[in-house]
N, C-alpha and C positions, 0 to 999 in steps of 0.2 A: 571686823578688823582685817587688814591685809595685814602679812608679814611678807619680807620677803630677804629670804637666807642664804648670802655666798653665793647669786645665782650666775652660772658662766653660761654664753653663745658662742659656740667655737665654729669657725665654717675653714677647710679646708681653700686652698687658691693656689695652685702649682706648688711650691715645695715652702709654703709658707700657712700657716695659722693664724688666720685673726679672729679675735673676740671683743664685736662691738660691746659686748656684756658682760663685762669682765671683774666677776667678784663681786656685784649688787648686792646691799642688803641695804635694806630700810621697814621701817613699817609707820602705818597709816592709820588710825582709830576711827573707826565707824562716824557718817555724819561729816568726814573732814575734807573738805574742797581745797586739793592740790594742785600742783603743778610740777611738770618734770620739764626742766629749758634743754635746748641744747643747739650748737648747730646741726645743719646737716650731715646726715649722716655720722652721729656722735653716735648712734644705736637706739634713740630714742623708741622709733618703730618698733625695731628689735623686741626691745623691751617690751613695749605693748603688746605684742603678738603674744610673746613667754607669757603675762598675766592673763590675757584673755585666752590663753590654753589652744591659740592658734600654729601656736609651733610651740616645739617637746625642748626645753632647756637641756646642754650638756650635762649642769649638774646643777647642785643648787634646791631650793625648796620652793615653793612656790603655796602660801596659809592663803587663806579664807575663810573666816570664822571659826577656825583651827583645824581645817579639811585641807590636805596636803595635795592638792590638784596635781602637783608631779608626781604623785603616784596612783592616780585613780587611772581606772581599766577605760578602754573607747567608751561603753557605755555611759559610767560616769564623770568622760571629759563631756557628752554628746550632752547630761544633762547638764550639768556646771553651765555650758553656751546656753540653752536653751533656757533657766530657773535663775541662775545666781548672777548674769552679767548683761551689762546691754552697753552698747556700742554706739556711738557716733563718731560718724566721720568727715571729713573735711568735703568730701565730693556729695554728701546726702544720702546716697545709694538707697533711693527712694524709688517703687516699681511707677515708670513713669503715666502708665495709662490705670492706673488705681486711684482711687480717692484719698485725699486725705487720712480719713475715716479707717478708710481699708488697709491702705499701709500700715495704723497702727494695729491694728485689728487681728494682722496676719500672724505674728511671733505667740498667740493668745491661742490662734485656731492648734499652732504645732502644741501647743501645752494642753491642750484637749480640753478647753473650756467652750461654753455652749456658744451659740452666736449670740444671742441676747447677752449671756454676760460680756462678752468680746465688744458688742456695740456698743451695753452701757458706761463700760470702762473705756475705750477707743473715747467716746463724746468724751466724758470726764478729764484723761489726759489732754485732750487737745485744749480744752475750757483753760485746763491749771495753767498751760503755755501761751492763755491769752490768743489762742485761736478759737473762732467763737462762729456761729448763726453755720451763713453757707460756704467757710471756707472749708469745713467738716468734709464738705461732700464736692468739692474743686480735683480736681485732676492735679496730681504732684505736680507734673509740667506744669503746669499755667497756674504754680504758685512763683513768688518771688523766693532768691535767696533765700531770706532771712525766713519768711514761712516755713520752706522746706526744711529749713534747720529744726525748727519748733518742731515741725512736723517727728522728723528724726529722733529728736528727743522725747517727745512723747510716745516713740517707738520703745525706745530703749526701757522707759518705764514701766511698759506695759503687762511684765511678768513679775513686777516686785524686788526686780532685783539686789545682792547688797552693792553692787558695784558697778559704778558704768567707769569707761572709758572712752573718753573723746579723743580724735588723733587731729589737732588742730582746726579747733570745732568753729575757729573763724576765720580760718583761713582765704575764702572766699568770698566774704562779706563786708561791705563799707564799714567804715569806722566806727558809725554808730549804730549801726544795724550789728555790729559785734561787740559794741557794749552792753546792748540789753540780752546780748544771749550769755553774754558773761555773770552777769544778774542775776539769770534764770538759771542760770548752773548752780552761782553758788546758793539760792532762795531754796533750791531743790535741795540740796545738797546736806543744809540745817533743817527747812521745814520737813522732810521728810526719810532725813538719816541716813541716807544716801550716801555712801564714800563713792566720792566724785574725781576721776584722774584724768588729768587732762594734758596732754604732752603737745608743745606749743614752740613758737621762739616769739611770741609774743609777749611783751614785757608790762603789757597793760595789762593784759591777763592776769599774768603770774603776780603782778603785783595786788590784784583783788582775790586769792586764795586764801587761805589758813597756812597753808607751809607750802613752800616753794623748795625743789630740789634741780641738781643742775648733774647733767650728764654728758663728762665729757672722758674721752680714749676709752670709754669702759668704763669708767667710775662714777659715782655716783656721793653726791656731795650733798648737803641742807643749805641752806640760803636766807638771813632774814626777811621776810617778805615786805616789800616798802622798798628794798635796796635795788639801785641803779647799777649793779653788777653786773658785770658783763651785757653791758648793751649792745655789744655789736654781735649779740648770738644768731641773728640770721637765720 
């Protein structure tokens, strides 16, 4: 389960204070395929970085299966990234002269599992993401988008984590080549209990979640999901 309690981003700008993050709380139950809308520059990112423990919140708490990640020592931020989260992102940030295969492979090697386990699990993610034979062993580059996406995501799964987050995981991708990653988010998300967070201003998206949330000046609101609110979030 995520919580997340009062959390504030404060950043200093000449004689002025802004907090894209201003006061968050919410929480999110294990298994549950969200979505956070917002425009830009509402703090969305922000916010992602604060959960993925890529930047330190001013204040505020930051749960994971009731492990208060805003107060774990570097060590245990360094393991939280590497065991409990996994990442996608709207650019793929896939290493481009590695394989398929091997990209996933690699987040496995840092958690000190052997290659054999690395490769059988590597094959297995890629299969679950309906990549299959010899895309396995293809070079990132000379996959398409939508590949490299699967690919990405089959990344993120590769250490069990309870929690991924994607930062506009179709950003990139034709309409329909980002509906089936939509699919395979939320398919992951219930098939394999996954709390799934996905920060978007896509409204097709957010509209195929479990709960939809909307963040705007810093705050942070719930949203029926199905509702046509706020379409022009851009």
């Amino acid at each position: 389960m995520l919580e997340v309690q009062n959390v504030v981003k404060a950043f200093r700008s000449g004689d002025s204070t802004i907090k894209p993050v201003n006061g968050v709380s919410f929480s999110v139950e294990q298994g549950t395929f969200a979505a956070i809308l917002g425009k830009s520059g509402s703090g969305k990112s922000t916010l992602l970085s604060l959960l993925g423990a890529l930047d330190q919140a001013t204040s505020g708490n930051v749960l994971v299966d009731g492990v208060n990640i805003s107060q774990l020592p570097d060590t245990g931020l360094t393991a939280y990234r590497r065991n409990d989260i996994g990442f996608v992102f709207q650019q793929y940030n896939l290493i481009p002269n590695l394989s398929a295969k091997e990209n996933v492979m690699l987040p496995m090697e840092f958690a000190g599992l052997s290659r054999a386990e690395r490769s059988a699990r590597a094959a297995e993610l890629l299969d679950q993401v309906e990549l299959t034979g010899d895309v396995h062993h293809r070079k990132a580059n000379r996959l398409s988008g939508g590949q490299q996406q699967r690919v990405s995501i089959a990344r993120a799964l590769a250490n069990r984590p309870k929690l991924i987050l994607a930062d506009e995981p179709t950003g990139n991708l034709d309409d329909e080549t980002g509906e089936l990653i939509i699919d395979l988010l939320r398919s992951l998300a219930h098939g394999q209990n996954t709390t799934i967070l996905v920060v978007t201003h896509d409204l097709a998206l957010a509209g195929k979640t479990d709960r939809k949330f909307r963040l705007a000046r810093g705050r942070i609101t719930e949203e029926p999901v199905g509702t046509a609110a706020g379409a022009h979030a851009g």
